[in-house]
N, CA, C and O atoms as a Tripos MOL2 file, in Angstrom:
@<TRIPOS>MOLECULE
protein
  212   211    53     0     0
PROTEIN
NO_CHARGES

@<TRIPOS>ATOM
      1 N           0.8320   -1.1760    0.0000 N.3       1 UNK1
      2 CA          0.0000    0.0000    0.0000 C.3       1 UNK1
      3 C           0.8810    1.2460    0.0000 C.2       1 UNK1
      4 O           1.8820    1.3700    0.7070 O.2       1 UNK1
      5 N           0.3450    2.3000   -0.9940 N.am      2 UNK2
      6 CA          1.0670    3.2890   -0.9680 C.3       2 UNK2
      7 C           0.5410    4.3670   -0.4050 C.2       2 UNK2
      8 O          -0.6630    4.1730   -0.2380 O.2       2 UNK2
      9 N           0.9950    5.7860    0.1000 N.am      3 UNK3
     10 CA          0.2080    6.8440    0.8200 C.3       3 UNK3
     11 C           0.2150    7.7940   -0.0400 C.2       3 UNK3
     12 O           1.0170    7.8140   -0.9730 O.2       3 UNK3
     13 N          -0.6850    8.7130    0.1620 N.am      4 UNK4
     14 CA         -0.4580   10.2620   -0.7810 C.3       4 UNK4
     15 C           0.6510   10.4780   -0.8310 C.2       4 UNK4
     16 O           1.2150   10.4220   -1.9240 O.2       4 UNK4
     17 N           1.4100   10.8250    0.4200 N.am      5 UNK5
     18 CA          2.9710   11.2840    0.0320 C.3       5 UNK5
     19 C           3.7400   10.5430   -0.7180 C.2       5 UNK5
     20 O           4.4280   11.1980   -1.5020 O.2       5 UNK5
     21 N           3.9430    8.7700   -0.7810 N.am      6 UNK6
     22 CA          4.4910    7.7980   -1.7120 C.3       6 UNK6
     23 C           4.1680    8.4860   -2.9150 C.2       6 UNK6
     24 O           5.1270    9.0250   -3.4680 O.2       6 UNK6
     25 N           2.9830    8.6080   -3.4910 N.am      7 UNK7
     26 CA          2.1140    8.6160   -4.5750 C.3       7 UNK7
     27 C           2.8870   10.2670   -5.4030 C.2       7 UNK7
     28 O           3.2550   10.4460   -6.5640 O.2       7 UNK7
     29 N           2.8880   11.2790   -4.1210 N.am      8 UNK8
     30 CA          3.3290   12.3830   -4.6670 C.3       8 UNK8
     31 C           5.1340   12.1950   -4.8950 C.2       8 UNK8
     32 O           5.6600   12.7610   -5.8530 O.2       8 UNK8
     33 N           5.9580   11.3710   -3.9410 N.am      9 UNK9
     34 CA          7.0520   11.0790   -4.2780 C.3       9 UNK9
     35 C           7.3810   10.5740   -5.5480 C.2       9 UNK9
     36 O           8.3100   11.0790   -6.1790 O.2       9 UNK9
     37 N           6.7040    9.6010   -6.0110 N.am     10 UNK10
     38 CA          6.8480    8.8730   -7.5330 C.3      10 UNK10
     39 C           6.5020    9.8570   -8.5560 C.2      10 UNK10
     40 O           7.0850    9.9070   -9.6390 O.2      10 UNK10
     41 N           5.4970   10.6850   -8.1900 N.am     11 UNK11
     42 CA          5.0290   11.1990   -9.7150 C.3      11 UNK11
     43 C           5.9840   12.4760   -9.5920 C.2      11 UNK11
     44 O           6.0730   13.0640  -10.6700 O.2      11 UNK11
     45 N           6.5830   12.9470   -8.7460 N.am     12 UNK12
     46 CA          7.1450   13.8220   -8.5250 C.3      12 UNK12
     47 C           6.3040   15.3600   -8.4850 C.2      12 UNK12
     48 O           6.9290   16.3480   -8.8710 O.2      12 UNK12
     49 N           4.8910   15.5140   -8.0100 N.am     13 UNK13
     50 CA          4.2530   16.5030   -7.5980 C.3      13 UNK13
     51 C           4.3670   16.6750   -6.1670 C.2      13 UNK13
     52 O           5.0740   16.0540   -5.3730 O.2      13 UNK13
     53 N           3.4650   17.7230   -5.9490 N.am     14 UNK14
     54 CA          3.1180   18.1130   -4.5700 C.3      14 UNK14
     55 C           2.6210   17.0600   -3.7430 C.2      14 UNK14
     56 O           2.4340   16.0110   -4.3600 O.2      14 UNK14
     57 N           2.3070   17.0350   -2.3130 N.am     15 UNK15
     58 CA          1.6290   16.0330   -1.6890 C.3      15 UNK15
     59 C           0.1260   17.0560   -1.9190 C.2      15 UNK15
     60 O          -0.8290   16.3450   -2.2330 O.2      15 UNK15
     61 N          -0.1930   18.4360   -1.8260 N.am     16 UNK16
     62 CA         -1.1710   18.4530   -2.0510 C.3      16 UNK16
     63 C          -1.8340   18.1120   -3.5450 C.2      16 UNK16
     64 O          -3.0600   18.1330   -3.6470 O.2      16 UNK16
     65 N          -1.2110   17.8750   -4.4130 N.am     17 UNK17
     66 CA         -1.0910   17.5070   -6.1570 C.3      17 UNK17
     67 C          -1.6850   16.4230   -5.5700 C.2      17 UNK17
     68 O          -2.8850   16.3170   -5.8240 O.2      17 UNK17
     69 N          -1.0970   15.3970   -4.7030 N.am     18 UNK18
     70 CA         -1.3430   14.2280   -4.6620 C.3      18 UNK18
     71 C          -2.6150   13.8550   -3.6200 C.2      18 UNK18
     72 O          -3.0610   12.7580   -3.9560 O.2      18 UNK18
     73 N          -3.1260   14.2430   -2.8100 N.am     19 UNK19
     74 CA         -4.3130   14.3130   -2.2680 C.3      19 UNK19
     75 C          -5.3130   14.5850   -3.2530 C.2      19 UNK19
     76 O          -6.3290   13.9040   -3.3860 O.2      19 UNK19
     77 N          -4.9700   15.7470   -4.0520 N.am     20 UNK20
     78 CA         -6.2250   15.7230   -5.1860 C.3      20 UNK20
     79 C          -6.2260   14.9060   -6.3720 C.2      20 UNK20
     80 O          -7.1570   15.1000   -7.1530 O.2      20 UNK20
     81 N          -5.5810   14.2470   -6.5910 N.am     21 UNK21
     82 CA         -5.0530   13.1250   -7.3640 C.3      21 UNK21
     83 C          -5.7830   11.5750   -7.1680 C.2      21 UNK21
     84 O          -6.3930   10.8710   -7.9730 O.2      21 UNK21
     85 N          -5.4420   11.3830   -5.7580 N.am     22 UNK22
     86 CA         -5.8520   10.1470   -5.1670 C.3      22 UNK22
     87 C          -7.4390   10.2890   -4.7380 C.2      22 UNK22
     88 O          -8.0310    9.3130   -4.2780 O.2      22 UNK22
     89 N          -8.2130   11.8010   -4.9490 N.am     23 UNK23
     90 CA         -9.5160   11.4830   -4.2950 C.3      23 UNK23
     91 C         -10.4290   12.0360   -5.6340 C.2      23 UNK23
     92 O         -11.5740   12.4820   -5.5610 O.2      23 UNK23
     93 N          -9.5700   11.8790   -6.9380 N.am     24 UNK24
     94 CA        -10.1240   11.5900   -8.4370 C.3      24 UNK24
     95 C         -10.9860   10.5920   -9.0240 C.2      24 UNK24
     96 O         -10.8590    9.4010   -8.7390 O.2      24 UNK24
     97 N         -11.9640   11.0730   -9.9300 N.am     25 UNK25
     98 CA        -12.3570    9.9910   -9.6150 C.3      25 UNK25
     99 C         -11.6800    8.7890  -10.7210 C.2      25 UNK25
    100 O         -11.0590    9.4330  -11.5660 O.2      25 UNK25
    101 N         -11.5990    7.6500  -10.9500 N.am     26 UNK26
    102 CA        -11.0560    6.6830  -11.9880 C.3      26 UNK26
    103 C          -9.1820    6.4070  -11.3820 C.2      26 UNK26
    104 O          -8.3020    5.7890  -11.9810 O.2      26 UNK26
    105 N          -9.0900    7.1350  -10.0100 N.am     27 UNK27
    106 CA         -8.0750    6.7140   -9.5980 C.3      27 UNK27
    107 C          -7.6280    5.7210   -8.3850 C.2      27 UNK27
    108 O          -8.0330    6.0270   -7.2630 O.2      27 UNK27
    109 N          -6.8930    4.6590   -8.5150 N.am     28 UNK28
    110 CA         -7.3220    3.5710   -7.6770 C.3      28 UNK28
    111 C          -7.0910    3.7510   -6.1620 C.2      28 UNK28
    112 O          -6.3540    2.9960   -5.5270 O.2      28 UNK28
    113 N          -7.7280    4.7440   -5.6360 N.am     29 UNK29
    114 CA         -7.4500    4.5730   -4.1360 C.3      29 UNK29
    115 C          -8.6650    4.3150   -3.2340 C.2      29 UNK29
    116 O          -9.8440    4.3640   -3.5840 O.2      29 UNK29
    117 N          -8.0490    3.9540   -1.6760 N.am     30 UNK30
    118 CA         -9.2660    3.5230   -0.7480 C.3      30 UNK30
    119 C          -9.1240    3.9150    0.4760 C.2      30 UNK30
    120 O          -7.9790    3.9960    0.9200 O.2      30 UNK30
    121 N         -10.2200    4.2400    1.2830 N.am     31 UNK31
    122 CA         -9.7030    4.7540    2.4250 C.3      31 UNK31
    123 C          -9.9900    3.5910    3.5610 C.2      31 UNK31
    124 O         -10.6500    2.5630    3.7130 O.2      31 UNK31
    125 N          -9.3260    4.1940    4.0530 N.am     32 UNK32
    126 CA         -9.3540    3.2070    5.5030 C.3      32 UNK32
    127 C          -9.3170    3.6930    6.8170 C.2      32 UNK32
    128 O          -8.2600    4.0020    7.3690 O.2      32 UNK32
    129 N         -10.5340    3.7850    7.4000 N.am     33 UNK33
    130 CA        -10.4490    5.1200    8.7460 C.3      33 UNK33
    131 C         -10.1100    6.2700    7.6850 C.2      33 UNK33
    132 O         -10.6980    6.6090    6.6580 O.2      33 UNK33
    133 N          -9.1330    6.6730    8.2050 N.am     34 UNK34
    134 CA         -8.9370    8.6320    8.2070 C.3      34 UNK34
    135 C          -7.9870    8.3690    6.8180 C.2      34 UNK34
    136 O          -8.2170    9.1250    5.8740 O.2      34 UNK34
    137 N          -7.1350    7.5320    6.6800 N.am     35 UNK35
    138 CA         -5.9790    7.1600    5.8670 C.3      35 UNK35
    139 C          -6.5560    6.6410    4.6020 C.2      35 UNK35
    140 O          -7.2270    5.6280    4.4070 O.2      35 UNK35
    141 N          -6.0080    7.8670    3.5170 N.am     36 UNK36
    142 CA         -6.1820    7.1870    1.8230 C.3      36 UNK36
    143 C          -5.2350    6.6550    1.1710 C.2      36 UNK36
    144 O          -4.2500    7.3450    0.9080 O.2      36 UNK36
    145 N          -5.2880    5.6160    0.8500 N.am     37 UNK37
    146 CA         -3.9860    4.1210    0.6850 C.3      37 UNK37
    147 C          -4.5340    4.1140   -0.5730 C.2      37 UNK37
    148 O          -5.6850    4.3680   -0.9300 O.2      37 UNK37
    149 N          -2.9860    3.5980   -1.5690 N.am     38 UNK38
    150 CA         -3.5740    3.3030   -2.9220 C.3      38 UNK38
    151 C          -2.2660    1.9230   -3.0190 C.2      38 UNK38
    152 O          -1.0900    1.7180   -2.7160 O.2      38 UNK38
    153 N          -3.2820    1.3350   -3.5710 N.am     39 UNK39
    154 CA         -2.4360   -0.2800   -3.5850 C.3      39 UNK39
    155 C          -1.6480   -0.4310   -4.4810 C.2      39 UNK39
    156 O          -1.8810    0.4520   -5.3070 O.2      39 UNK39
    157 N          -0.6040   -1.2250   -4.8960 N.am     40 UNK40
    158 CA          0.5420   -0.6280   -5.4430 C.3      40 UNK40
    159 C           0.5730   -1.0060   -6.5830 C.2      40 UNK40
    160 O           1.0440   -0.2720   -7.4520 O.2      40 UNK40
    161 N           0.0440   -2.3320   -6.8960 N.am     41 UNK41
    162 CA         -0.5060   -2.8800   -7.9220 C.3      41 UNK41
    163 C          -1.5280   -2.1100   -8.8240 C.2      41 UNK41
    164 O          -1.4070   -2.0980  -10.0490 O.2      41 UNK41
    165 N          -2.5450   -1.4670   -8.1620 N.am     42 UNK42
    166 CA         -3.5190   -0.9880   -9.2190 C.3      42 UNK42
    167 C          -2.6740    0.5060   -9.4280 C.2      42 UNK42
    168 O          -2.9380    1.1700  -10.4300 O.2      42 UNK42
    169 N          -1.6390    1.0100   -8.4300 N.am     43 UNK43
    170 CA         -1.2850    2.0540   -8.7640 C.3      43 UNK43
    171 C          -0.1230    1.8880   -9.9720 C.2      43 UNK43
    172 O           0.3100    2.9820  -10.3360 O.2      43 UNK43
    173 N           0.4520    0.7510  -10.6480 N.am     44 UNK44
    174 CA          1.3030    0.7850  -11.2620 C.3      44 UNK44
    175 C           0.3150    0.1270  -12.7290 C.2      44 UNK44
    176 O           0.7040    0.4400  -13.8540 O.2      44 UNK44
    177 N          -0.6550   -0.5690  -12.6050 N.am     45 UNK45
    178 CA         -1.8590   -0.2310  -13.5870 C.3      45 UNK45
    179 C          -2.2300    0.9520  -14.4420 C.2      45 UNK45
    180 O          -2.3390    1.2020  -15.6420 O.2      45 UNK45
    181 N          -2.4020    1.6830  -13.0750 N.am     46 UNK46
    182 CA         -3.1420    3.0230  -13.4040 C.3      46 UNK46
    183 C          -1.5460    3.8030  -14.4200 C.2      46 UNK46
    184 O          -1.4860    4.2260  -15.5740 O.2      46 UNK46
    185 N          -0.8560    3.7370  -13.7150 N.am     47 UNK47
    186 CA          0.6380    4.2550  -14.5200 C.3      47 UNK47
    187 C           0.4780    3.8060  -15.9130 C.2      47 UNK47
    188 O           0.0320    4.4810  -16.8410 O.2      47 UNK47
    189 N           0.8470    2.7220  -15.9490 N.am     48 UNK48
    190 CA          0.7380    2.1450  -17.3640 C.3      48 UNK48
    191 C          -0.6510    2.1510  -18.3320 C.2      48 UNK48
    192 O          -0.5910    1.7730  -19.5020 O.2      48 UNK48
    193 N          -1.8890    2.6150  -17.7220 N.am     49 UNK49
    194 CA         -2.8450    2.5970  -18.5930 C.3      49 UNK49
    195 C          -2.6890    4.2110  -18.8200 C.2      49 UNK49
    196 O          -2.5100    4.5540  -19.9890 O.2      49 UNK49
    197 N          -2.7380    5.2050  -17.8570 N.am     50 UNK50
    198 CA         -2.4480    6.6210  -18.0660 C.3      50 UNK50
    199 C          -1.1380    6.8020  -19.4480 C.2      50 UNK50
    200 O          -1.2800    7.5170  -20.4400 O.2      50 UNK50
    201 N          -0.2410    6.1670  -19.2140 N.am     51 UNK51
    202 CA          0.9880    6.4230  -20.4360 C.3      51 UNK51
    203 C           0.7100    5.6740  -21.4090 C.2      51 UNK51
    204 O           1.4290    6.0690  -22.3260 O.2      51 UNK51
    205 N          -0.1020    4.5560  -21.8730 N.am     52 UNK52
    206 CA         -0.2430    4.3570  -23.2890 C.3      52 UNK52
    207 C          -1.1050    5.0480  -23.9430 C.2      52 UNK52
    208 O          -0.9220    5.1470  -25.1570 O.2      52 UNK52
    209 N          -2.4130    5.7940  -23.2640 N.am     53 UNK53
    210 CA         -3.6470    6.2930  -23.3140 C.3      53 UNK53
    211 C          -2.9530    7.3400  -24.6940 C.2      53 UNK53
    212 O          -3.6730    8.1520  -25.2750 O.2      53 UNK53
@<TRIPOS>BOND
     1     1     2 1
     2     2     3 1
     3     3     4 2
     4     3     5 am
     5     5     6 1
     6     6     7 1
     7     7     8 2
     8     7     9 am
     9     9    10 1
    10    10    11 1
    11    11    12 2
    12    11    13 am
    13    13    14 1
    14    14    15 1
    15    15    16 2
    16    15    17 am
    17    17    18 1
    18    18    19 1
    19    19    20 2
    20    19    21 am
    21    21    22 1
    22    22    23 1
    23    23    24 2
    24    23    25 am
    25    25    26 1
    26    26    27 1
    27    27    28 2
    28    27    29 am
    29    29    30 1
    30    30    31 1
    31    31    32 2
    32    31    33 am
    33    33    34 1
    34    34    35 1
    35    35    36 2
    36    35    37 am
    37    37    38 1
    38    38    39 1
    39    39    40 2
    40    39    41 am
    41    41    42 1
    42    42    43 1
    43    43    44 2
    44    43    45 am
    45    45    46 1
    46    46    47 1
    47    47    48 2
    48    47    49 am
    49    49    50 1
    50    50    51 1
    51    51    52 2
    52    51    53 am
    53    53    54 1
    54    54    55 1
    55    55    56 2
    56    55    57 am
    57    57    58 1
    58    58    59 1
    59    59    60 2
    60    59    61 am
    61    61    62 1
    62    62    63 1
    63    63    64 2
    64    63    65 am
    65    65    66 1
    66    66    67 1
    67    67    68 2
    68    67    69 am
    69    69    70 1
    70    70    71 1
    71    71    72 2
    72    71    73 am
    73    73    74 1
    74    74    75 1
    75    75    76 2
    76    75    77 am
    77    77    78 1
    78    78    79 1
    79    79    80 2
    80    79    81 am
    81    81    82 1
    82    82    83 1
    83    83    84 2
    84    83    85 am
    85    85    86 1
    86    86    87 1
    87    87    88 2
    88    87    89 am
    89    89    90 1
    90    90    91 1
    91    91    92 2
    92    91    93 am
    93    93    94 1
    94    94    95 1
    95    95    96 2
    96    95    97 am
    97    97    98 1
    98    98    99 1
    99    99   100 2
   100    99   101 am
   101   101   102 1
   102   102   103 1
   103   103   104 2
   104   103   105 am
   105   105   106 1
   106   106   107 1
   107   107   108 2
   108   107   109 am
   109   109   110 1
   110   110   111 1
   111   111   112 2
   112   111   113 am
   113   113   114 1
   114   114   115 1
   115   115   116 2
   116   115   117 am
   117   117   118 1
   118   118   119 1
   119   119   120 2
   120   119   121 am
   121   121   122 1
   122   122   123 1
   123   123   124 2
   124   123   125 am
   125   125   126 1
   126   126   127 1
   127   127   128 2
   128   127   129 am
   129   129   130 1
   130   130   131 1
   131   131   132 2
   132   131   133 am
   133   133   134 1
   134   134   135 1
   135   135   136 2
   136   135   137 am
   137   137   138 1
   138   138   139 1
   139   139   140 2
   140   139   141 am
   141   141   142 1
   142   142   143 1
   143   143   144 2
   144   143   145 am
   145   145   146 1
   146   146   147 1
   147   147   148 2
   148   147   149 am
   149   149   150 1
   150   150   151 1
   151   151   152 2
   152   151   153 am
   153   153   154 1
   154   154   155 1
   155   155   156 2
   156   155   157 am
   157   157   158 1
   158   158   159 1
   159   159   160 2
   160   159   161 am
   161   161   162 1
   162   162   163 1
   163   163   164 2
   164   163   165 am
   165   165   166 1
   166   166   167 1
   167   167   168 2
   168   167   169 am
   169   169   170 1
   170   170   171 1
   171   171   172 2
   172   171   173 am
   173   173   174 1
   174   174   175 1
   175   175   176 2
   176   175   177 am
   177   177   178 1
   178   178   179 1
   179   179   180 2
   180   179   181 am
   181   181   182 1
   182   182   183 1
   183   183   184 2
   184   183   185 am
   185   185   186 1
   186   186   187 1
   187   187   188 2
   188   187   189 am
   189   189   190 1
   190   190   191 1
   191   191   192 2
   192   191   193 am
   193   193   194 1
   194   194   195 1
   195   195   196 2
   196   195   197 am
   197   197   198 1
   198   198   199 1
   199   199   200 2
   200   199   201 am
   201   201   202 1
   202   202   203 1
   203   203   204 2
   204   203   205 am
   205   205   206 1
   206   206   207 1
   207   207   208 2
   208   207   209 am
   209   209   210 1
   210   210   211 1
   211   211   212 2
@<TRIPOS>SUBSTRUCTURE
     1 UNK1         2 RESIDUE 1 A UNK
     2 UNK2         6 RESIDUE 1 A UNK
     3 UNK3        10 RESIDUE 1 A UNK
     4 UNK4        14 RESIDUE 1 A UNK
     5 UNK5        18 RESIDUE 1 A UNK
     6 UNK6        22 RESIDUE 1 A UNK
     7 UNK7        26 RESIDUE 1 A UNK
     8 UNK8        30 RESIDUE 1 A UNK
     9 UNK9        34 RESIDUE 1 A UNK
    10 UNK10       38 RESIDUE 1 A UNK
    11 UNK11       42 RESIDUE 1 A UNK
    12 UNK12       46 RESIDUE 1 A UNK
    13 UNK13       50 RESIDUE 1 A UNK
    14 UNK14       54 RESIDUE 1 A UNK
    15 UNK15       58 RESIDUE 1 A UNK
    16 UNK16       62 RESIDUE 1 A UNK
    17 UNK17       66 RESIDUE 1 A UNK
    18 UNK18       70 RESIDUE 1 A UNK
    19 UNK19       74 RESIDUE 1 A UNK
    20 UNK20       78 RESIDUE 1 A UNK
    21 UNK21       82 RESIDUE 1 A UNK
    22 UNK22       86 RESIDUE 1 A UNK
    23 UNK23       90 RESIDUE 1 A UNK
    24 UNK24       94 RESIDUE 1 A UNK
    25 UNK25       98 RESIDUE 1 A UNK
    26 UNK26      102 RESIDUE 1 A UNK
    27 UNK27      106 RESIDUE 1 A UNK
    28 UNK28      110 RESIDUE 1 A UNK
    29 UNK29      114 RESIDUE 1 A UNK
    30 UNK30      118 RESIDUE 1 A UNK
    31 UNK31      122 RESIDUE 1 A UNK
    32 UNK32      126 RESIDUE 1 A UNK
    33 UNK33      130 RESIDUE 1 A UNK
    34 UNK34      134 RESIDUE 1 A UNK
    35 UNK35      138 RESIDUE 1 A UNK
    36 UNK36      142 RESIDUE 1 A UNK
    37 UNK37      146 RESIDUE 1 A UNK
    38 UNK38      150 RESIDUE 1 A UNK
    39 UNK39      154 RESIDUE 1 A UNK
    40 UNK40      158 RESIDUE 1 A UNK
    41 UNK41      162 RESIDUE 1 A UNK
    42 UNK42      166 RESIDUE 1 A UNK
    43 UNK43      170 RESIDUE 1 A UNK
    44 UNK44      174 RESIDUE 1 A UNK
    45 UNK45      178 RESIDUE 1 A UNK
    46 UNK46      182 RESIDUE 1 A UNK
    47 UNK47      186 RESIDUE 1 A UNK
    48 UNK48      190 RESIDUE 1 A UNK
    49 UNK49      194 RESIDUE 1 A UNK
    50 UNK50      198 RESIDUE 1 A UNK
    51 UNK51      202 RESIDUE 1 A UNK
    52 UNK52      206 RESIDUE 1 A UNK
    53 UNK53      210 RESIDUE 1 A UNK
């Protein structure tokens, strides 16, 4: 599981870039309690379907 900040580390944006990113809609994240986790698998999906698009 990855966190907003992971998420903003990789793509190399903001963490706030990445909060609005992860609560998009068609983007694979989930919350859990208070914490929005994006799994690493659908997040490297989502990578690869975003760059052939």
């Amino acid at each position: 599981m990855l966190s907003a900040p992971d998420v903003a580390s990789v793509l190399g944006i903001s963490r706030a870039g990445a909060y609005e990113l992860v609560r998009s809609d068609g983007f694979p994240s989930l919350r859990i309690g208070s914490r929005i986790v994006v799994p690493k698998e659908n997040f490297i999906d989502w990578i690869n379907a975003s760059t052939s698009a």
